[in-house]
Structure formats: structure tokens, C-alpha cells
C-alpha positions in Angstrom: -17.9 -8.8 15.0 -17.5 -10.2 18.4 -14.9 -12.5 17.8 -11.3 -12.5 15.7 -11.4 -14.7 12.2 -8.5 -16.9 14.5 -11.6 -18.3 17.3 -14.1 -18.8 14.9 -11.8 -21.0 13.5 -10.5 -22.4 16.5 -13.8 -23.9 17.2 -14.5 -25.7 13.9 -13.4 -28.9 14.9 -16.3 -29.3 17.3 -19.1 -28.5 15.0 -20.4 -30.1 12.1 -18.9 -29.4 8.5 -22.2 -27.4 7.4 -21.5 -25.5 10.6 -18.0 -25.3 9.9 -18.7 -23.4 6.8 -21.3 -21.1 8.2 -18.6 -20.2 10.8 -16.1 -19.0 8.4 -18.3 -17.3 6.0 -19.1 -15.4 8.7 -15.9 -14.8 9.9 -14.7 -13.7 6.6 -17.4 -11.4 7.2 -19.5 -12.9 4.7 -23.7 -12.7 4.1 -24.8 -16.5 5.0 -26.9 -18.2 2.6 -26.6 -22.1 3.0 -29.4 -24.2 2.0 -27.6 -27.3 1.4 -24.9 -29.6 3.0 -21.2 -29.1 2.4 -19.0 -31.6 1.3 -14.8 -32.3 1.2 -14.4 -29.8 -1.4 -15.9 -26.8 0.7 -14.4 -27.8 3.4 -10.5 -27.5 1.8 -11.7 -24.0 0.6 -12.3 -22.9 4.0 -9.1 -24.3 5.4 -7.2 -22.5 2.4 -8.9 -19.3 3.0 -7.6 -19.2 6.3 -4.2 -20.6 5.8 -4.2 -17.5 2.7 -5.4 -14.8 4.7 -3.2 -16.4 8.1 -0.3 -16.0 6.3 -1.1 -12.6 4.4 -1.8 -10.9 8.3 2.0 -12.5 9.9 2.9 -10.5 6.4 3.8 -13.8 4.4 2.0 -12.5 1.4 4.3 -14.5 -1.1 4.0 -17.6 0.9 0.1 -17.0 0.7 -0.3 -16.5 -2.7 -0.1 -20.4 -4.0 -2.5 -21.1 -1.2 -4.9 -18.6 -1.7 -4.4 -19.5 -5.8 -6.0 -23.1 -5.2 -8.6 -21.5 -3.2 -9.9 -20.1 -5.8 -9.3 -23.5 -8.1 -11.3 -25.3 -5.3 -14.4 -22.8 -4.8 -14.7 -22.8 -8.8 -15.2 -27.0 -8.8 -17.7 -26.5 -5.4 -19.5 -23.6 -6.3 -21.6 -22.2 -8.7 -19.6 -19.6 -11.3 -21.7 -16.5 -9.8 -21.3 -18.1 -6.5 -20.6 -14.7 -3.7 -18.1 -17.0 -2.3 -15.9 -17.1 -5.1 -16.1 -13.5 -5.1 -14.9 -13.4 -1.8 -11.9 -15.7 -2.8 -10.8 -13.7 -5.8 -10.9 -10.7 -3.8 -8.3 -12.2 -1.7 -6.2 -13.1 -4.0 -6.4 -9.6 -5.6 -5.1 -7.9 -2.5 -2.3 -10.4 -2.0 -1.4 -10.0 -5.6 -1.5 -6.0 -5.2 0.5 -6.1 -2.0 3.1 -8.2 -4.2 3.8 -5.8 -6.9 1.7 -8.4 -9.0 -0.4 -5.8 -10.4 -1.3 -7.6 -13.8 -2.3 -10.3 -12.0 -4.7 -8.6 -9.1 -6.7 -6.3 -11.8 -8.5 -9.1 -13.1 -9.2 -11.0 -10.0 -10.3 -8.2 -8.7 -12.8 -7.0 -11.5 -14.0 -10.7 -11.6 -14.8 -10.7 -7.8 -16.9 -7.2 -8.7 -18.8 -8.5 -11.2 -20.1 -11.4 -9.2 -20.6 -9.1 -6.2 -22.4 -6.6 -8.2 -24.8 -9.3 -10.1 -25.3 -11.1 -6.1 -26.2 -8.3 -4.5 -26.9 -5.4 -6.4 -25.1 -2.4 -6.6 -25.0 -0.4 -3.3 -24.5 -3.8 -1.1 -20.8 -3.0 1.0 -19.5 -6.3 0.1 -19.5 -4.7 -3.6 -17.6 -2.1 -2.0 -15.1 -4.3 -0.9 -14.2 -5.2 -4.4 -14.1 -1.4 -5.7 -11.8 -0.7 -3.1 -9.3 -3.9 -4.0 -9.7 -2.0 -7.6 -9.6 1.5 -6.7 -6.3 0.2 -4.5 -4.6 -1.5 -7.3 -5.3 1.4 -9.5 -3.5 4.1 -6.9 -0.2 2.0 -7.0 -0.5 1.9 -10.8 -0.7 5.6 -11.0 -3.8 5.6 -12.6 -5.9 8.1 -10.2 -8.3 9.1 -12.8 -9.7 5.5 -12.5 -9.4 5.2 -9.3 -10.9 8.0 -7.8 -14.8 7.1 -8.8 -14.0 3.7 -7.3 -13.0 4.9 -4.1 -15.9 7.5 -4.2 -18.5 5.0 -5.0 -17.1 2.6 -2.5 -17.4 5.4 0.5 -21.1 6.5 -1.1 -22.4 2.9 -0.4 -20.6 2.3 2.8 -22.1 5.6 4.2 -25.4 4.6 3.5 -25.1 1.2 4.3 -23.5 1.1 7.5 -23.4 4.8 8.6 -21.0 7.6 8.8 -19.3 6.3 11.7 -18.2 2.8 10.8 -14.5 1.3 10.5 -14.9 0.7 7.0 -16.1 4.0 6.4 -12.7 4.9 7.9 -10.9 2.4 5.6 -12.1 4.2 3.1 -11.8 7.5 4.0 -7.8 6.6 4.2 -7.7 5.1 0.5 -9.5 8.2 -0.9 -7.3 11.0 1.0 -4.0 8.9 0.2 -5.1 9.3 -3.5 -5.3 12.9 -2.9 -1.8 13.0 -1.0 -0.5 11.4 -3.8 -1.8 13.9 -6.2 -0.2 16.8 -4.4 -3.9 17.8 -3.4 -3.0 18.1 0.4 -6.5 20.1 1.1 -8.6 18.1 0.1 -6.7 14.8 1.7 -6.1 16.2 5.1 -9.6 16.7 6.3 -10.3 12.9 5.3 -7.0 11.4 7.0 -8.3 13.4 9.9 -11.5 12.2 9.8 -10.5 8.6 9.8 -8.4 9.0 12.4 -11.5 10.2 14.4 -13.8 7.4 13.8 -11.5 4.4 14.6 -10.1 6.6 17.3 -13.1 6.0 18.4 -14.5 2.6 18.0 -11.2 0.3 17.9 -9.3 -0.3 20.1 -5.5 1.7 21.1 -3.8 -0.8 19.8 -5.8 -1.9 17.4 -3.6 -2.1 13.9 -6.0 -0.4 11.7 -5.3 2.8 13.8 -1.8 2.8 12.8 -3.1 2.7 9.4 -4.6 6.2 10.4 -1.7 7.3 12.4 1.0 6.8 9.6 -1.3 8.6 7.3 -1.8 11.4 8.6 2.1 11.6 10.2 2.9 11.4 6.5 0.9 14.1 5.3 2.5 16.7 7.9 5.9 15.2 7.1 5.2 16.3 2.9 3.8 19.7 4.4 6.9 20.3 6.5 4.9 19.4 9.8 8.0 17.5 11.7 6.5 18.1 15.3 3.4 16.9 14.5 4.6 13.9 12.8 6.8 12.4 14.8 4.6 11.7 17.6 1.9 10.1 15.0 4.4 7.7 13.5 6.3 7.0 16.6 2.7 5.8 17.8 2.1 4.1 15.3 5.2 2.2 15.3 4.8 1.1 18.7 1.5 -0.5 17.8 2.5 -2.3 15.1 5.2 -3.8 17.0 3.1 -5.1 19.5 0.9 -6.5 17.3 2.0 -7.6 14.0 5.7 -7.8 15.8 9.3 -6.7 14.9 9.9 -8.3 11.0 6.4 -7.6 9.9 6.0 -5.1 6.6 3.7 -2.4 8.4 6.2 -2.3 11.0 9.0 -1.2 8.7 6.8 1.2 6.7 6.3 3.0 10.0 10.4 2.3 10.5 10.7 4.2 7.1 8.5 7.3 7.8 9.9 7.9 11.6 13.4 8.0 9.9 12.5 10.4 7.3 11.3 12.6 10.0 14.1 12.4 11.6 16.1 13.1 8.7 14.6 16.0 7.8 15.0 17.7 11.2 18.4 16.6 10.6 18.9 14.0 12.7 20.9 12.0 10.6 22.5 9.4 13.4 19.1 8.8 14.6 17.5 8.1 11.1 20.3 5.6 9.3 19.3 2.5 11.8 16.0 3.2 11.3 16.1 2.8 7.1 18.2 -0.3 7.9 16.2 -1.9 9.8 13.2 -1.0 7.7 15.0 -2.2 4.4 16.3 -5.9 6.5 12.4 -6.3 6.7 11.5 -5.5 3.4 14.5 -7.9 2.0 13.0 -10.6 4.3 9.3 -10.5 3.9 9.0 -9.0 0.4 11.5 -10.2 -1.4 14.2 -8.6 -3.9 12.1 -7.0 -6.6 9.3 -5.7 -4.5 8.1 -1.7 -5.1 8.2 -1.3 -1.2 11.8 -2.7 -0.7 13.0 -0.3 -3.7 11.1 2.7 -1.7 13.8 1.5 1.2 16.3 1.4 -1.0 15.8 5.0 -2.1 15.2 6.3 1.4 18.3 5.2 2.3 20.4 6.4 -0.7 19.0 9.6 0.0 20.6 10.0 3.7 23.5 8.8 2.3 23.5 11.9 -0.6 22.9 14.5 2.4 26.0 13.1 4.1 28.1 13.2 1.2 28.4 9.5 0.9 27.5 9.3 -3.0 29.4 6.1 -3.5 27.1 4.1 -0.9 24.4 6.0 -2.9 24.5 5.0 -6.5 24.5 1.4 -5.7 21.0 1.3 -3.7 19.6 4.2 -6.1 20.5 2.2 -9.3 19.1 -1.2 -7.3 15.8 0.9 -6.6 15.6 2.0 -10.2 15.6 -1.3 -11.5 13.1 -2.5 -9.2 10.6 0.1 -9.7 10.8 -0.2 -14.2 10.4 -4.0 -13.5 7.8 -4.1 -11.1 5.6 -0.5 -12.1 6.7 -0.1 -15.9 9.1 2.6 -17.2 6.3 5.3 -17.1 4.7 5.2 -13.0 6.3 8.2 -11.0 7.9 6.4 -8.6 10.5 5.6 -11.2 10.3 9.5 -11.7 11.9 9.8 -8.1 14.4 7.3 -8.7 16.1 9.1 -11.8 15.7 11.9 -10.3 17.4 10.7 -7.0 20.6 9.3 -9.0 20.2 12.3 -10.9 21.2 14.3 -8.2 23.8 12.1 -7.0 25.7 12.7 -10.3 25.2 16.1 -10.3 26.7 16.5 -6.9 29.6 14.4 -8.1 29.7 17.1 -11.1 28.6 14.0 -13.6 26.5 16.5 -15.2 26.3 14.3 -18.9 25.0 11.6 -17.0 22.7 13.4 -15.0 20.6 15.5 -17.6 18.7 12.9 -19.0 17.9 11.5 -16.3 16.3 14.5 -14.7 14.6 14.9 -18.3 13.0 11.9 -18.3 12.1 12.3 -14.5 10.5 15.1 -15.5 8.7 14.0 -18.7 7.3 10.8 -16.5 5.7 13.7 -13.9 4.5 15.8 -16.3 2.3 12.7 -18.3 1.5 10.9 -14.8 0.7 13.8 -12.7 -0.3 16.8 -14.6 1.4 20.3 -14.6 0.7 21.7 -11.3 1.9 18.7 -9.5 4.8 20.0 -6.6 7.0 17.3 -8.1 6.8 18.5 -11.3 8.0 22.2 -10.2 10.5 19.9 -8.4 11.7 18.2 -11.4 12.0 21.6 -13.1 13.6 23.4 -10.5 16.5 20.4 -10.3 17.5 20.8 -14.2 17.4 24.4 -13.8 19.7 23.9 -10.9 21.9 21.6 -13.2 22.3 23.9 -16.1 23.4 26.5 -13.6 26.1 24.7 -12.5 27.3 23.1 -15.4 27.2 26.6 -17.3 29.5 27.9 -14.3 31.6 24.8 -14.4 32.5 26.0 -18.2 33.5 29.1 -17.4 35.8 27.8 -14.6 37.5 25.7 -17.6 
């Protein structure tokens, strides 16, 4: 597209309202079928969608919700219930609910959009796509990966053939699918499409675009789980630099690359170096997301965790305990990121030799892997290897007394 969603709608106020409309269908990226004039109505959904999706880019997703909520109140009195264009609304909302931690809310404004996109268009048509990969997305932070996988498969399939190997949302794509791997602890089969991604918008978007440090923080991420450090930290430093200059200093993306560049540096032991970096990246979070959101408790834990290595367990428990809550609030008691969080305080106690308080948590750490993420997941051995740790010492601290 040759033009950003921001000077298409700079120009609306010097064209007609039927124009108006086309203008921003377009820019939403949008097939165009018109036939008739537009009236008020239309025209307040167009001015909500781009207030909603305005405010979701500057990374005021909560601020965007309520406006992108009457959106979709406003393009269900203009439009037609099959209408593409309430698709397109719904899917909006779906992604702002997702980024929110809203997850009951996204899943079905997200299946609704499908439907309508499916019944529109057909089945292979990318804007059905889109919606599989709002889905497939929602569906990763959930922990469900056995339903989303097919989604993000079927989303790439039609995108390949649709728009060909080598375009951006290809790449999008690519990026959902291999962080679905990553997650899985399937590192071989995620790496070649990180890489891959990285390639294509390498090489048709700009260096400075922001959906290369989507790429960028990826694949710095992967080496940083596969003990990579060298290779990471150029990636993510990149990728930081990018963000800042576009999205600027307070924006979420900016502090997820803040969060990634300081465990790097932690784990090349760099401690002084890493501590303002989880700061600054958990101020954002606090700021932008608000108090109960999954990413701020991932800050939370980041930081706890530097403070463990440093001996500072008192600073520790506060922000682990904080995170916990969070995270069974926001994901249920079940998802495996409250796995990580029991077993992070779990550790904390054990170090403190707390070892009554710490057992059950590293048991139900590891029962939560186990169910969630199979057998052979590394963070299962992980869990196992920690309460094997913890009966060591506490069967040595007995025979000390």
C-alpha cells in the first residue's frame, strides 16, 4: 500500500462521505464493494475505527477498547449482519482484547469476524486469514497449541497461495507459527521459520520499519533460550533501537525489547547492566498496560529473578508473589506461565531454606507443565530437576540437625 492508514485519513475531509469510506476501507486494507451512498452512521464507524486502531498503534490498547467496542455497536445498526465490514471491526476488537489479557472476551469476537469472513469470501481469501490468525493468536497465549497450530497453518497455506511466498504477511505468519513452536520447546522446527521471516521483511520493509523488530526480537529470543548470548544481543539491541524511534520510549514493544536485552545481559552475567533495563521495561508496562496485565507480571518475574541471582530474596518475594497473582487472575490457575511463577518463588524459598513452603509449589509447577506441555517439554525436566534439587537439600539439612 502506497500510503500509511494516517494520510488516507488525513485527506477525508476533502472528499465526499462515499469517498470517505472507500478511503478507509481501503486503508484498513479492506476489498471495496460500495454500491450505495453512506450515511452519518458509516461515517462515525470510520472515525471510530481509526480513533480504535490510532490509539492501539501509540500502545493505548485499554484506552481503545471502548472506542473500538461502539465500533462494532455502530457497523451492526449500518450494516448488514454478514456485512465484511463488521468482520473487519470485530477483528479489531479481538486483537485489542487479546493484547489486554481479555481473552474471554477476544475468542468470540474473533470466531464471529471468521465466520462472516469465511461465508464473504470463501475459504482461502487472506482476509479469512486474518481472522485465523487473531484466533490462532489468542489461542497461543491461552496455552492451547493443539488449537492453534491448524489455525496458524491454514492461515500461512492461504496466504502463500494468495499473495506469494514472499509477502509481509507471509512473514507475520511465519513469526506466529515458529513462536508457537518456541513455546513448545520445539526449537528446530521454530528456528528455520523465525529465520525465514526475518529474510522476507528484511527484504521488502523498510530498516526501521516496526514489523522488523517483530522479527528481530524473535529470533534474539530463540538464541537467548538456546544459550546463543552473542548472537542475541545484537538482534535485540536492534530491535530496540527501532522501536524507539518509532513507536517511542513508553511504548509496550519498546519495553518487551527492554525485557529481552536485559535478560541477555543477565545471563552473561552482567547484572549492573541488566537491573535498569527490567525497570524501565516494568515503568512501561505499569503505565501502558495497567496493574493486572500478563505482560507487566512477565516484568515482574524478570525482575525478581535478578534479584534471586544477587541474593536479594526479600526484594524478590514481593514482585514474584505480585506476578503470581497476576498471571491466576488474568490466565487461570492452570496456563504455564503461572507454572514459572511458583516455580520462581519456589526457588526463592528454597534458597532462604523455606523448604515446607517451597515443595508444593514446585509440585504444582510441575503438575501445570506436565498437563499443558506434555512430558518432553525442557521445562518439565526443569521442574523435576528443581524438586530433586529440594529434597537433596532438605534431606542434608536433617542430617545437619
Amino acid at each position: 500500500m502506497g500510503s500509511t492508514i494516517q494520510e488516507a485519513f488525513a485527506r477525508l475531509r476533502a472528499i465526499p462521505i462515499a469517498a470517505t469510506l472507500a478511503v478507509a476501507l481501503l486503508a484498513f486494507g479492506m476489498p471495496l464493494a460500495m454500491p450505495r451512498m453512506v450515511g452519518a452512521q458509516e461515517t462515525r464507524w470510520v472515525e471510530l475505527l481509526k480513533r480504535a486502531n490510532g490509539l492501539r498503534k501509540e500502545g493505548r490498547t485499554a484506552e481503545g477498547i471502548p472506542v473500538a467496542e461502539e465500533a462494532v455497536s455502530v457497523a451492526e445498526k449500518s450494516f448488514r449482519p454478514d456485512d465484511p465490514k463488521i468482520a473487519l471491526t470485530l477483528n479489531l476488537l479481538g486483537a485489542m482484547y487479546d493484547e489486554q489479557g481479555r481473552y474471554a472476551d477476544a475468542e468470540p469476537a474473533f470466531q464471529r469476524s471468521l465466520a462472516i469472513r469465511e461465508k464473504a469470501y470463501g475459504p482461502d481469501n487472506p482476509e479469512v486469514a486474518k481472522s485465523l490468525a487473531g484466533l490462532g493468536f489468542l489461542y497461543y497465549h491461552e496455552a492451547r497449541y493443539a488449537e492453534a497450530e491448524p489455525l496458524f497453518q491454514r492461515a500461512l497455506a492461504i496466504r502463500e497461495k494468495a499473495l506469494g511466498p514472499g509477502d509481509p504477511e507471509v512473514a507475520v505468519t511465519l513469526n506466529n507459527l515458529a513462536t508457537l513452536y518456541q513455546r513448545q520447546g520445539q526449537f528446530a522446527k521454530a528456528e528455520p521459520l523465525f529465520k525465514r521471516s526475518l529474510m522476507i521483511r528484511e527484504k521488502v520493509l523498510a530498516p526501521d520499519d516496526p514489523e522488523l523488530a517483530v522479527s528481530l526480537n524473535s529470533v534474539a529470543t530463540l538464541y537467548e533460550e538456546q544459550g546463543k548470548y552473542a548472537e542475541a544481543e545484537p538482534l535485540v539491541r536492534r530491535s530496540l533501537a527501532i522501536r524507539e524511534k518509532a513507536l517511542g520510549p513508553e511504548h509496550p514493544d519498546v519495553a518487551a525489547s527492554l525485557n529481552i536485552l536485559a535478560l541477555v545481559c543477565e545471563e552473561q552475567g552482567k547484572y549492573a547492566e541488566a537491573a535498569p533495563l527490567y525497570q524501565r521495561g516494568l515503568a512501561i508496562r505499569e503505565k501502558t498496560l495497567g496493574p493486572d496485565h500478563p505482560d507487566l507480571a512477565r516484568s515482574l518475574s524478570s525482575l525478581a529473578t535478578l534479584y534471586e541471582k544477587q541474593g536479594k530474596y526479600a526484594e524478590a518475594e514481593p514482585l514474584l508473589k505480585r506476578g503470581l497473582a497476576i498471571r491466576e487472575k488474568a490466565l487461570g490457575p492452570d496456563h504455564p506461565d503461572v507454572a514459572k511463577s511458583l516455580n520462581d518463588l519456589a526457588r526463592v524459598y528454597e534458597n532462604e531454606g523455606r523448604y515446607a513452603e517451597a515443595e508444593p509449589l514446585y509440585q504444582r509447577g510441575l503438575a501445570i507443565r506436565e498437563k499443558a506441555l506434555g512430558p518432553d517439554h525442557p521445562d518439565v525436566a526443569a521442574s523435576e530437576s528443581n524438586l530433586a534439587t529440594l529434597y537433596y537439600a532438605e534431606g542434608n539439612s536433617e542430617q545437619e540437625e
